[in-house]
MARNU-348421 format. One record per residue (C-alpha): residue number from 1; x, y, z; residue in three letters. Coordinates in Angstrom, 1 decimal, decimal comma, padded with zeros to 4 digits. Layout:
residues N
{site NUM; {X; Y; Z}; ALA}
...
//
This chain:
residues 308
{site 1; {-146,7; -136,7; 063,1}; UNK}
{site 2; {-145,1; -135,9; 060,2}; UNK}
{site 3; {-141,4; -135,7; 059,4}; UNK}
{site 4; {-141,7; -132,1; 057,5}; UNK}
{site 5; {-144,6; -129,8; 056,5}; UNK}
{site 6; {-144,1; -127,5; 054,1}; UNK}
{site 7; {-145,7; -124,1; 053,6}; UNK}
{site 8; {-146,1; -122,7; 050,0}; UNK}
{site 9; {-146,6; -123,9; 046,7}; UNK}
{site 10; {-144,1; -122,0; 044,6}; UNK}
{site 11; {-141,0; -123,2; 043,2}; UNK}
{site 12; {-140,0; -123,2; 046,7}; UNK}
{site 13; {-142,5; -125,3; 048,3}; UNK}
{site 14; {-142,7; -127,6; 045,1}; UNK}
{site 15; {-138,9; -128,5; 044,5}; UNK}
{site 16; {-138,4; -129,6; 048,0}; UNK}
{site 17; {-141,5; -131,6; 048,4}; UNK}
{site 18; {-140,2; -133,4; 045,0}; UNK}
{site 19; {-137,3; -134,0; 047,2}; UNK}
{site 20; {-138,4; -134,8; 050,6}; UNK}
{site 21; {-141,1; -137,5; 048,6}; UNK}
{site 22; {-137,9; -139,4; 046,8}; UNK}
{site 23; {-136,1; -139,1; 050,3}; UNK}
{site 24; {-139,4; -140,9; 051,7}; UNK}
{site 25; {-140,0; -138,3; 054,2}; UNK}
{site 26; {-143,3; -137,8; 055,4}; UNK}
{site 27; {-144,1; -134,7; 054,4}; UNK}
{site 28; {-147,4; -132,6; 053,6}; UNK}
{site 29; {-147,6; -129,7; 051,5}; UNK}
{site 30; {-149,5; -126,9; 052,2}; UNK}
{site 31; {-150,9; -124,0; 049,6}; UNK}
{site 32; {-153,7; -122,5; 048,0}; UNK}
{site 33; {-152,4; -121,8; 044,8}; UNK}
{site 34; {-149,6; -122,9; 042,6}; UNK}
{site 35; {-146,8; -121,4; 040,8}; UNK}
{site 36; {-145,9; -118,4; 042,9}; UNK}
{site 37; {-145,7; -114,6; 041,7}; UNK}
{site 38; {-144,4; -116,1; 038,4}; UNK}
{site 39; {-148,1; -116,6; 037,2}; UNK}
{site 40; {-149,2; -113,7; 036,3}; UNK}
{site 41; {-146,1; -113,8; 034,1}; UNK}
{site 42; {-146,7; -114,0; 030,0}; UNK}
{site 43; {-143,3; -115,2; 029,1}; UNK}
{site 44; {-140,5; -116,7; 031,8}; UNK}
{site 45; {-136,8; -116,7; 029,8}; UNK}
{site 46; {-134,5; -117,9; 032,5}; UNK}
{site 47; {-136,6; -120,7; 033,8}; UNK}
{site 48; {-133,7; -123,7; 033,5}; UNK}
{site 49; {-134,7; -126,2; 030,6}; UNK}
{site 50; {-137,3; -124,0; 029,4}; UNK}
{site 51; {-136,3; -121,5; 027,0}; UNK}
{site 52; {-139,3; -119,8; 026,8}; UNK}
{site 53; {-142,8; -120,3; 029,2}; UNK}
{site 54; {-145,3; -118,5; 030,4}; UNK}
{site 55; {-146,2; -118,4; 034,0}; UNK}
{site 56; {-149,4; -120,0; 034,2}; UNK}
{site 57; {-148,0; -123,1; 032,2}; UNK}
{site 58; {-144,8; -123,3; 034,7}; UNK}
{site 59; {-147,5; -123,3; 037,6}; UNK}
{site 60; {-149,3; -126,4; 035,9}; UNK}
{site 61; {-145,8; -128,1; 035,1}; UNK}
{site 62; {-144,6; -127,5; 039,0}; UNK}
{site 63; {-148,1; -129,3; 040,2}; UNK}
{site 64; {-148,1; -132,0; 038,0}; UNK}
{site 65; {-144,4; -132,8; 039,1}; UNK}
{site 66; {-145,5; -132,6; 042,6}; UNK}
{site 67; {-148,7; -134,3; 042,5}; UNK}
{site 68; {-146,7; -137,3; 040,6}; UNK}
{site 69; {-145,4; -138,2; 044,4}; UNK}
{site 70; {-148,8; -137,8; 046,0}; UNK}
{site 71; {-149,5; -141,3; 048,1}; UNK}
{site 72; {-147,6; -142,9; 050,7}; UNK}
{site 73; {-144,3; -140,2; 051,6}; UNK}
{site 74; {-146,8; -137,2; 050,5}; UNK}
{site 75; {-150,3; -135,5; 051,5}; UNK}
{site 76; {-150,9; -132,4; 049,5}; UNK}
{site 77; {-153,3; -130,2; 051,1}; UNK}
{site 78; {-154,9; -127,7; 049,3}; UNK}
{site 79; {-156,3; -125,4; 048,2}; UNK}
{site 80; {-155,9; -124,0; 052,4}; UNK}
{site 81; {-153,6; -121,4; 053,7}; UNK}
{site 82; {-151,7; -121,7; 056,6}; UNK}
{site 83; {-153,0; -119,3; 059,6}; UNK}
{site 84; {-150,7; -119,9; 062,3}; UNK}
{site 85; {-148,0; -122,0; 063,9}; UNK}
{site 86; {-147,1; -122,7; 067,3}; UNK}
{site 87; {-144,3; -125,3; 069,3}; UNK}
{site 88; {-145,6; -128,6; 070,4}; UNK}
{site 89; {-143,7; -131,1; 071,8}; UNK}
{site 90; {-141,1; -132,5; 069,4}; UNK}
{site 91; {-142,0; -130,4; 066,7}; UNK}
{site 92; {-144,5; -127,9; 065,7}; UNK}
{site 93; {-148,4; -127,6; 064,5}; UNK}
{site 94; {-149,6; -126,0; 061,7}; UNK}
{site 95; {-153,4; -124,1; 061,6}; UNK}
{site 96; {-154,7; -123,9; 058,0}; UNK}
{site 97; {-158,2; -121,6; 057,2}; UNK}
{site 98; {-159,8; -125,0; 057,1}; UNK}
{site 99; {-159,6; -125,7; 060,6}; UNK}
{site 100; {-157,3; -128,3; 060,2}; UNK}
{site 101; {-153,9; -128,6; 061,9}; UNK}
{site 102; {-151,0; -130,6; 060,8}; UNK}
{site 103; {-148,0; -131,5; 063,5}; UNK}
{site 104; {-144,4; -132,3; 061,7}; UNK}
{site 105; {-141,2; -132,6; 063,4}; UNK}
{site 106; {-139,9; -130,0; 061,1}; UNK}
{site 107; {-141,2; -127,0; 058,6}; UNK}
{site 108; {-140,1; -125,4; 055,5}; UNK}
{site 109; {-141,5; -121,7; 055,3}; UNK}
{site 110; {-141,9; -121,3; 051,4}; UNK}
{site 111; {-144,8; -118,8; 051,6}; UNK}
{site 112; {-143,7; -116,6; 049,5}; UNK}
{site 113; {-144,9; -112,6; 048,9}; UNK}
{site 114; {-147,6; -110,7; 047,7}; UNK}
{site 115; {-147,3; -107,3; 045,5}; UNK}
{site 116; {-147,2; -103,9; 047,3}; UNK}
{site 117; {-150,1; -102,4; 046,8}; UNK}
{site 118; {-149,5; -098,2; 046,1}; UNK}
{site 119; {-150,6; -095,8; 049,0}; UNK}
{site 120; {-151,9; -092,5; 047,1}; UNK}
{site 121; {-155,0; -091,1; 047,0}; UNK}
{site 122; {-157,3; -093,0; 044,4}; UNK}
{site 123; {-155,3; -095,6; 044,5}; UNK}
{site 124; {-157,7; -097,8; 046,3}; UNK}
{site 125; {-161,0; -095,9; 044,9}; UNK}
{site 126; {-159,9; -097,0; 041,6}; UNK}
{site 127; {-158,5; -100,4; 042,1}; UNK}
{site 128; {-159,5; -102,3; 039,2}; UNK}
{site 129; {-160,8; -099,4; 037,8}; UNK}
{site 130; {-158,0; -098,7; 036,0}; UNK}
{site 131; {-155,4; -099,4; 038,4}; UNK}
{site 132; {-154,1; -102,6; 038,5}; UNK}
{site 133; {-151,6; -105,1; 039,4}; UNK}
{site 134; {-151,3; -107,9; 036,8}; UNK}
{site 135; {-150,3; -106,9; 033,2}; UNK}
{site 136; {-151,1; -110,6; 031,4}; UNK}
{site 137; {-154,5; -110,4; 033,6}; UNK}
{site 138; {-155,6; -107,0; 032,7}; UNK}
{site 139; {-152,9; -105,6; 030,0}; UNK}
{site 140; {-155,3; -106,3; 026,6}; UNK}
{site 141; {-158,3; -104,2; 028,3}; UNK}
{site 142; {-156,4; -101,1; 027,5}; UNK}
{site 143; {-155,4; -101,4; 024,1}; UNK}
{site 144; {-154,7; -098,3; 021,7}; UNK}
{site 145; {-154,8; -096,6; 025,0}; UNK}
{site 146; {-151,7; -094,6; 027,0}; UNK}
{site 147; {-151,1; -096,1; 030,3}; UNK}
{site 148; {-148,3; -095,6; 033,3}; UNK}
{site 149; {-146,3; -098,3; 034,7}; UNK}
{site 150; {-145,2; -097,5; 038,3}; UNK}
{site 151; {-141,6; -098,8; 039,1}; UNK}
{site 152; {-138,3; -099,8; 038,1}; UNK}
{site 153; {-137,2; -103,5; 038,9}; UNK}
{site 154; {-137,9; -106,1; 036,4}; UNK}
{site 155; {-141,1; -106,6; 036,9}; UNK}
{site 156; {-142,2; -102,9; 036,1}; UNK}
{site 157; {-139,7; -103,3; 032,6}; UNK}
{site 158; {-141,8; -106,7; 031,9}; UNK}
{site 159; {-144,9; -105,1; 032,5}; UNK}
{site 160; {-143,9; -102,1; 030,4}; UNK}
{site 161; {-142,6; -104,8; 027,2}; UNK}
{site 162; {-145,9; -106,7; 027,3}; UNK}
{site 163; {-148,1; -103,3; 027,3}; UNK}
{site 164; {-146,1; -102,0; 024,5}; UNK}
{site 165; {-147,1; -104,6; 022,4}; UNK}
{site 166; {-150,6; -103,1; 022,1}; UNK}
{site 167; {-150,8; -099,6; 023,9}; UNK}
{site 168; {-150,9; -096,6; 022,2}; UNK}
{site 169; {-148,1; -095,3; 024,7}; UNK}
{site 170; {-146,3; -096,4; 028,0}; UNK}
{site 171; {-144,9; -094,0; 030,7}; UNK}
{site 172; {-142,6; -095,9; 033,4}; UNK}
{site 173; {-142,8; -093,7; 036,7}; UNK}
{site 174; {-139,4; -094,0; 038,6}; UNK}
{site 175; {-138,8; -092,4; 041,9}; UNK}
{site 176; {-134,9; -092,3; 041,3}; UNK}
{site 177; {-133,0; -092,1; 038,2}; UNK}
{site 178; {-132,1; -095,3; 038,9}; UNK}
{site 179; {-133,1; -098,5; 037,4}; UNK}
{site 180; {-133,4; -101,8; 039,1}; UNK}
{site 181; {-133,8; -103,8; 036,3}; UNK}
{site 182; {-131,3; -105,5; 034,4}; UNK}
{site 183; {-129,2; -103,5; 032,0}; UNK}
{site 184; {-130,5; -105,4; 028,7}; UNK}
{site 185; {-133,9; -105,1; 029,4}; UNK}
{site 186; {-133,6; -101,2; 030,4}; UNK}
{site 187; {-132,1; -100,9; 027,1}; UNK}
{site 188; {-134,6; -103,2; 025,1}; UNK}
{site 189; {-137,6; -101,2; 026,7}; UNK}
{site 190; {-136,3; -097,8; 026,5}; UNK}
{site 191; {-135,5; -097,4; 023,0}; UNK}
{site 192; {-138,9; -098,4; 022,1}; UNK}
{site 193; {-140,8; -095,5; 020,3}; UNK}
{site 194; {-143,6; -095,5; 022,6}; UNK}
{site 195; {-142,0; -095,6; 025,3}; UNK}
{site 196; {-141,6; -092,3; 028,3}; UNK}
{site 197; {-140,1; -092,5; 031,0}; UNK}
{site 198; {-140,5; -089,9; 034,1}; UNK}
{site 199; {-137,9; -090,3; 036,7}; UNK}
{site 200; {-136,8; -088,8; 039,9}; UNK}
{site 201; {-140,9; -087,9; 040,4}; UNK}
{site 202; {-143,1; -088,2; 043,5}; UNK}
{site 203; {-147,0; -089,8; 042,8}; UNK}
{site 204; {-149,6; -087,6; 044,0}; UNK}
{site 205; {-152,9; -089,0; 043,2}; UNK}
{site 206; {-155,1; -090,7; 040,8}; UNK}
{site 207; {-157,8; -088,7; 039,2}; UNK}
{site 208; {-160,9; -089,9; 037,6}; UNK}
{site 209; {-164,7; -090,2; 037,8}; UNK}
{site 210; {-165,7; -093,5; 036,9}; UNK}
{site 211; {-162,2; -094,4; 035,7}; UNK}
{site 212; {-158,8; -093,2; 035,8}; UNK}
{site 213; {-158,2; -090,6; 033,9}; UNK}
{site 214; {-154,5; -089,2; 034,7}; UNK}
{site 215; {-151,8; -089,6; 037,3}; UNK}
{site 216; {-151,2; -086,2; 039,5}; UNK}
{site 217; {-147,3; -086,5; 040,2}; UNK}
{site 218; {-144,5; -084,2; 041,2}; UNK}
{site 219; {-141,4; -083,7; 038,9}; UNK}
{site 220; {-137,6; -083,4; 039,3}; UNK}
{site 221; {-138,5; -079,7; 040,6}; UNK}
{site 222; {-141,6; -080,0; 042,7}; UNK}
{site 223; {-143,8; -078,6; 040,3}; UNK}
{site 224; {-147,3; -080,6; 039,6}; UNK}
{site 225; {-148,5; -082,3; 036,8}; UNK}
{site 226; {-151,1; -084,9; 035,0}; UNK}
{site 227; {-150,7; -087,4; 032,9}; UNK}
{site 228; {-153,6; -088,4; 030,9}; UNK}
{site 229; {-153,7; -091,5; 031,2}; UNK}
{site 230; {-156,3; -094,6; 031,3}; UNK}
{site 231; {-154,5; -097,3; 032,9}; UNK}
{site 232; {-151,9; -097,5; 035,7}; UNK}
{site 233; {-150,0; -100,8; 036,0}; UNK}
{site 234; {-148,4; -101,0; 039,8}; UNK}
{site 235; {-145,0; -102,9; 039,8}; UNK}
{site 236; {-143,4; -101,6; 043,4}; UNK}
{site 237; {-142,3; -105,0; 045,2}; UNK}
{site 238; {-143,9; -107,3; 047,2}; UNK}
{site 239; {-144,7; -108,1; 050,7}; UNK}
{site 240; {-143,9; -111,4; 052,3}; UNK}
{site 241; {-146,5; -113,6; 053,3}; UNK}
{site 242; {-145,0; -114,5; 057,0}; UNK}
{site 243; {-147,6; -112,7; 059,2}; UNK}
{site 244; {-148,6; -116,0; 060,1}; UNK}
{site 245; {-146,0; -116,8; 061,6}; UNK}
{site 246; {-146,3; -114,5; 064,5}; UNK}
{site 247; {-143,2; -114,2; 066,6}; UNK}
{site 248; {-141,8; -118,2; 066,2}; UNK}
{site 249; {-139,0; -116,9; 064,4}; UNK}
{site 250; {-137,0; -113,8; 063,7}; UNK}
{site 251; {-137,5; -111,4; 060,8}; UNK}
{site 252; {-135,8; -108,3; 059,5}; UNK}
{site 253; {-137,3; -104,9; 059,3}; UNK}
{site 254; {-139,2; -106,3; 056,3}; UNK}
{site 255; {-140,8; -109,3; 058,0}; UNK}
{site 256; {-138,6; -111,2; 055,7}; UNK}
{site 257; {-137,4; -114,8; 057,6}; UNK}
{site 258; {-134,2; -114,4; 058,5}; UNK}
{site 259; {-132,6; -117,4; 056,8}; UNK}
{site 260; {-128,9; -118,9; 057,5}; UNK}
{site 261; {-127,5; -118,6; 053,6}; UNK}
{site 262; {-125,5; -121,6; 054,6}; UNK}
{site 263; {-128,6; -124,2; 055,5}; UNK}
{site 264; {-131,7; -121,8; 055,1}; UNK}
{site 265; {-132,4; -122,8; 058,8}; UNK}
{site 266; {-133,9; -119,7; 061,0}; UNK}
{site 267; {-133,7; -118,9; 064,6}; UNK}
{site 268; {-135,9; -121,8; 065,3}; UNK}
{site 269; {-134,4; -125,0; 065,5}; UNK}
{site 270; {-137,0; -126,3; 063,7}; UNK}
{site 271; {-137,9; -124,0; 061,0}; UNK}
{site 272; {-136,4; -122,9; 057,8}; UNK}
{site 273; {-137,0; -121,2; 054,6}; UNK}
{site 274; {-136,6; -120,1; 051,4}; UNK}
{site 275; {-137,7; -118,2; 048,5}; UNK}
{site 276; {-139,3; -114,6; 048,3}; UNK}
{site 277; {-140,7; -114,7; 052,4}; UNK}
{site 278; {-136,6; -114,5; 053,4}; UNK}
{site 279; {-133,8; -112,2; 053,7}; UNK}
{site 280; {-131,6; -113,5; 051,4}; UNK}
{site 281; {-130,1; -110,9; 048,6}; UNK}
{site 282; {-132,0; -111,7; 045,2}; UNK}
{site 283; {-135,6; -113,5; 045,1}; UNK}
{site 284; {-136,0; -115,4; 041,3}; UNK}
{site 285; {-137,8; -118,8; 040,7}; UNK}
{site 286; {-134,1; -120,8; 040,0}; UNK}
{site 287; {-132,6; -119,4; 043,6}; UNK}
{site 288; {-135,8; -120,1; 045,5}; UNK}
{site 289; {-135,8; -123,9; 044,2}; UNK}
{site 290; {-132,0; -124,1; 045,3}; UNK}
{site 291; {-132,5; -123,0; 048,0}; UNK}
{site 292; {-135,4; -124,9; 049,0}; UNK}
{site 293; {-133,2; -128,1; 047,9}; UNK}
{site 294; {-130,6; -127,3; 050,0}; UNK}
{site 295; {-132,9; -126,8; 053,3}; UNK}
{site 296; {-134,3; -129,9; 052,3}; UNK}
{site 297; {-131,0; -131,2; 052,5}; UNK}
{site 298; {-129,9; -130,4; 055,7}; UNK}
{site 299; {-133,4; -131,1; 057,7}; UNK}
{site 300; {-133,1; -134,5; 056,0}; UNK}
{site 301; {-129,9; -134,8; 058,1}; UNK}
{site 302; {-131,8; -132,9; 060,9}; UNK}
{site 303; {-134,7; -135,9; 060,9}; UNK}
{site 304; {-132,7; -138,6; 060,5}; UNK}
{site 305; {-130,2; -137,8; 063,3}; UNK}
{site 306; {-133,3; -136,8; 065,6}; UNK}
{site 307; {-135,0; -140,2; 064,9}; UNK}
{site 308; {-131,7; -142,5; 065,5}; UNK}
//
C-alpha cells in the first residue's frame, strides 16, 4: 500500500509529488498528460521565476522536475486516467483505464478541468470546422481572416491577443457588459484597431456549409444578426474532471471538490484536493501548486500520525 496516490499531472499533482518524494512518502502519480490547461497556452507571464514561457515548455519543465524523483519514494504511472475510486480498509483504491488499481492510505485529487464546450446549434456540426477550442493549436489556420472569440475571462482576452497578431479582425462575444478579465489586459486588447467587441448578446447558431461562415447572435435588443465570420474561438470555462469520483466526497453545484481552504482536506478523511477540480475562489497555476503543497503538508502529518 502506498502512503499517497495522487491524481493529476498539473501544477497540482506535480508540485506535491516533488514534495511527498523529498518527504520519502510512498507515493504514485497518476495522469495522462502533463502540464494542465496551461498547455495550450503560447506565452505564461505570472509563472514564478519565469518571466516569460509558453505552456507546452512549462509542461516539459514540470515533468522533468517530477520524473527527477522517479525510483524508490515515487512510481509515476502514466499516460492512464483514473476511472474510479472506492474505500478499502485503511485507505482507498484507485481504478485507472488500464485496468490497474493502486491502494494508498491517502489521495490528493489534482485532476483538474476540461473547457466547456458551447451548446448552440452548429456548434458541434462544426467542431473543428471552424469552431475550436485552442488558439496556439489552431490560431495560424485562420490568418488574414475575421474570427469571433466567445467569452470574457482571461482566457477569451489571451485568446483574442494571440489571434490579433495575424487575423484580419477579432470580435469578443460577451453575454454581459462585464468583463472577467483583468483590467490591464481588457485595456491592452481593447484598444487594438482590429479589435470588436459585442456585448450584452445571446449566441444563436453557427451557420455554414462545409465551414463556418458567420455567427447568428441576438443583440442588446433582441434583434438577429450574422457575423461573417470564418473561425470561432470558444473560451467559456471549464468543467472539472471529478466524475470519477462518484459520490466519495462532496461537491458543490459545479461538481467542484469541496476543499477545507485551511488544509485542502474534503469530506473524506482521506481525500483532499487542489487546483481547478475544487471550490476554492480563483483557479491559476501559482495557487494550485500552493495549494497542493499545503495538502501535502498536512497528509504528511496525517500519515505519519496514522503509522505511529
Amino acid at each position: 500500500m502506498y502512503d499517497l496516490a495522487i491524481v493529476g499531472g498539473g501544477p497540482a499533482g506535480i508540485s506535491a509529488a516533488v514534495y511527498a518524494a523529498r518527504k520519502r512518502l510512498k507515493t504514485v502519480l497518476i495522469t495522462d498528460d502533463w502540464g494542465g490547461q496551461s498547455t495550450v497556452s503560447p506565452e505564461i507571464q505570472n509563472w514564478i521565476g519565469d518571466p516569460s514561457i509558453s505552456g507546452a515548455d512549462l509542461a516539459k519543465k514540470l515533468r522533468g522536475h517530477v520524473e527527477s524523483y522517479k525510483g524508490e519514494w515515487l512510481e509515476i504511472v502514466s499516460p492512464h486516467r483514473a476511472q474510479s475510486v472506492k474505500e478499502v480498509e485503511g485507505g482507498v483504491e484507485i481504478s485507472c483505464t488500464d485496468g490497474s488499481t493502486h491502494t494508498a492510505r491517502t489521495l490528493l485529487v489534482a485532476s483538474g478541468s476540461n473547457r466547456r464546450k458551447l451548446e448552440i446549434p452548429g456548434a458541434k456540426e462544426f467542431d473543428n470546422k471552424g469552431v475550436t477550442y485552442c488558439a496556439s493549436c489552431d490560431g495560424p489556420l485562420f490568418a488574414d481572416m475575421d474570427v469571433a472569440v466567445v467569452g470574457g475571462g482571461n482566457a477569451a482576452f489571451e485568446t483574442a491577443m494571440q489571434l490579433l497578431a495575424y487575423c484580419k479582425s477579432v470580435s469578443l462575444f460577451n453575454r454581459s457588459d462585464v468583463f472577467r478579465a483583468d483590467e490591464l489586459t481588457v485595456e491592452k486588447v481593447l484598444k487594438h484597431p482590429k479589435m470588436k467587441t459585442f456585448t450584452n448578446t445571446q449566441l444563436v447558431a453557427i451557420e455554414g456549409e462545409k465551414f463556418v461562415s458567420g455567427l447568428r447572435y441576438k443583440d442588446a435588443n433582441s434583434a438577429e444578426q450574422v457575423l461573417p465570420v470564418a473561425g470561432i474561438f470558444v473560451e467559456i470555462g471549464l468543467v472539472p474532471n471529478t466524475a470519477w469520483l462518484g459520490s466519495i466526497v462532496k461537491m458543490n453545484e459545479y461538481n467542484q471538490v469541496i476543499a477545507d481552504p485551511y488544509t485542502q482536506r474534503t469530506s473524506h478523511s482521506r481525500l483532499w484536493a487542489a487546483g481547478d477540480c475544487t471550490d476554492g475562489r480563483y483557479h491559476q497555476n501559482n495557487i494550485a501548486a500552493g495549494d497542493a503543497v499545503k495538502a501535502l503538508e498536512d497528509i504528511y502529518a496525517f500519515v505519519h500520525k496514522e503509522k505511529n
